[in-house]
N, C-alpha and C positions, 0 to 999 in steps of 0.2 A: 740658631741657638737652641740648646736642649729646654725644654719645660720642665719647671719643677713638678714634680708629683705630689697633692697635698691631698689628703685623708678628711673625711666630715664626719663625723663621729659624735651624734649627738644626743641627749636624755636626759633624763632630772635627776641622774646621778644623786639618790636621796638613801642612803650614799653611796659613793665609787665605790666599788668592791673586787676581788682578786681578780672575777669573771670578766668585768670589763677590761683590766690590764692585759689578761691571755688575749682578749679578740681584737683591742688594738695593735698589741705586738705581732698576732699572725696579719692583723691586716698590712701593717706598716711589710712586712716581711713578705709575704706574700705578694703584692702590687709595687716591693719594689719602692715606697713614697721617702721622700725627705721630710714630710713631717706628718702627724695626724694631730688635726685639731679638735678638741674635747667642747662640745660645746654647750652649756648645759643651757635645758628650755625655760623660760619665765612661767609659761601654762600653756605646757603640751595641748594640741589639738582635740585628740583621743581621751584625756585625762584634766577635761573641765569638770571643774566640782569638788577637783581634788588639791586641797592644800599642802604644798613643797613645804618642807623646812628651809627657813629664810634664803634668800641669793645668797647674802653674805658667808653661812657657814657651807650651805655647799661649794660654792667657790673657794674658800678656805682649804677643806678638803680637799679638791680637785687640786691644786695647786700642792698640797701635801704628798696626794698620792703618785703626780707626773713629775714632781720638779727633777728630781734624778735621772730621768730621762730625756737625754736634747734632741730625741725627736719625738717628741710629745709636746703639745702646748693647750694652756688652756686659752677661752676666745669666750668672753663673757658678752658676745655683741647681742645674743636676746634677749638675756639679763637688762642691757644697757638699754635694748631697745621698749621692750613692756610689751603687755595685752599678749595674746597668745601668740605665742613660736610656728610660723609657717616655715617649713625648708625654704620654700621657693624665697622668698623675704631673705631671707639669710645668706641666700647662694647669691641673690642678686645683687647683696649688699657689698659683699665682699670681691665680687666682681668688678665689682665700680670704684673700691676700695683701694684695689689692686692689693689686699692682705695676700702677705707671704712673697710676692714680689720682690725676690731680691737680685739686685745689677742688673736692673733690664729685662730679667728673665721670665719669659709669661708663666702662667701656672694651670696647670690640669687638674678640674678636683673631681675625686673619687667620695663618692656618697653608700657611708655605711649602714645597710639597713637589717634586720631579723627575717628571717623568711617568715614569724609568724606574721610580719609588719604587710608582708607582700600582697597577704589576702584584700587588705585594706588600700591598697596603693590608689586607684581610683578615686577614692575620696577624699585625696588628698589634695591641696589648694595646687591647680595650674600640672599636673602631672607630665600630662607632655611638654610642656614647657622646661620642665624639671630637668626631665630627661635628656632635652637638648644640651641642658647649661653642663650634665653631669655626668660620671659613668658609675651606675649603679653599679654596686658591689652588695651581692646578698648573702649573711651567714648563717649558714645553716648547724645546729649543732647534733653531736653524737645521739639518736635514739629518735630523732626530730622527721615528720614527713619530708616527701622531696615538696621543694618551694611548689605554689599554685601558679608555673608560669603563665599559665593562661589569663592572667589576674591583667597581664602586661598588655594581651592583645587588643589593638584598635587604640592603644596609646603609639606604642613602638611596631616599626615593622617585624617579620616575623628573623630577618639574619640580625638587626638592633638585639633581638631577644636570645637569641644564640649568643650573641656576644657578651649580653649580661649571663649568660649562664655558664660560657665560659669564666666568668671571674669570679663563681661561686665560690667562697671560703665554706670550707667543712672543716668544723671545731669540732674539740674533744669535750666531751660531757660535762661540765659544771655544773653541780647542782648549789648554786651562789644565788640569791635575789638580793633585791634592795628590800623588797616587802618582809623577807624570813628575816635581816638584817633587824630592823625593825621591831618585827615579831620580838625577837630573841632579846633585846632588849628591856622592852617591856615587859617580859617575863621573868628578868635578871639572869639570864644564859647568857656563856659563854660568845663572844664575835671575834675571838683569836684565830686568826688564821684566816679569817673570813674576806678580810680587806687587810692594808698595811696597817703596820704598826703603830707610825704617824697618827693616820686618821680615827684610830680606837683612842689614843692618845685624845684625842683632838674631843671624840663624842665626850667621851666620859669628862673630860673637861670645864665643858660646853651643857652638860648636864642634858644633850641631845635625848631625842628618842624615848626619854621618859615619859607615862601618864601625864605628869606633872612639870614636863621640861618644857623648855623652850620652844 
């Protein structure tokens, strides 16, 4: 039987915006997947100290800005789970889950990462471990150095690391953050165009992002 191809795609989506949809769609496209899972973090590893706008509204959002698309989904399993977002926790969990499983069919998952993330990979919980469970996929965008594959060595052998580097996605330039998102907000500028419709809908609603918001 064929394995599904499923996509991990995860961050604090604080909040989704245009850039994240371009780099799941070249992912999903690219690798070929039947789905990519959005998975947003409770408290990133990298990003203690730093307070997310509530589970609820970014989940809301996430759900806003994928639902038209049915090979997108969101997976609030960090959210559900608490304390800080380890990949390896997540991959594991979902393994034993058997999420995405459907009619017996096993699943292959592809783990999406930043090449600026790659510097960092080492200090990530269980790495090799990671590596076994996943096939790294790294994206690199327009203007961006080449990844630090060396970053990989003494985790993965050196053809492992070929392999990941064969599955590198090269994006096109978005100059899109969650933080300018943000920014822009509390300054009262313009975020049309920035992220969907929906989810501008949804901020300003929500009273999000403000000094004085939620």
């Amino acid at each position: 039987m064929t394995e599904r191809r499923v996509g991990i795609f995860g961050g604090s989506f604080d909040p989704i915006h245009i850039g994240h949809l371009l780099i799941a769609e070249q992912f999903a496209q690219d690798l070929k997947l039947d789905k990519v899972k959005f998975i947003p973090a409770k408290v990133s590893p990298f990003k203690v100290g730093y307070e997310p706008t509530s589970d609820k509204h970014r989940l809301e959002m996430l759900k806003l800005a994928v639902g038209a698309n049915p090979n997108f989904e969101v997976d609030p399993i960090e959210l559900n789970r608490g304390g800080v977002s380890y990949t390896i926790d997540t991959v594991n969990a979902l393994q034993q889950t058997g999420s995405g499983d459907i009619d017996g069919l096993g699943v292959k998952y592809y783990l999406l990462v930043g090449a600026d993330s790659l510097k960092d990979f080492k200090k990530w919980k269980s790495p090799a471990e990671l590596l076994r469970s996943v096939s790294l996929v790294v994206a690199r965008r327009g203007g961006e150095p080449e990844p630090c594959w060396g970053e990989l060595e003494g985790i993965v052998t050196a053809e492992e690391i070929e392999q990941i580097q064969s599955r590198k996605l090269e994006l096109p330039a978005v100059e899109v953050s969650s933080s300018d998102i943000r920014r822009r907000i509390e300054q009262g500028r313009s975020i049309r165009y920035l992220l969907p419709a929906a989810v501008e809908v949804y901020i300003k609603e929500h009273g999000l992002y403000q000094r004085s918001g939620i």
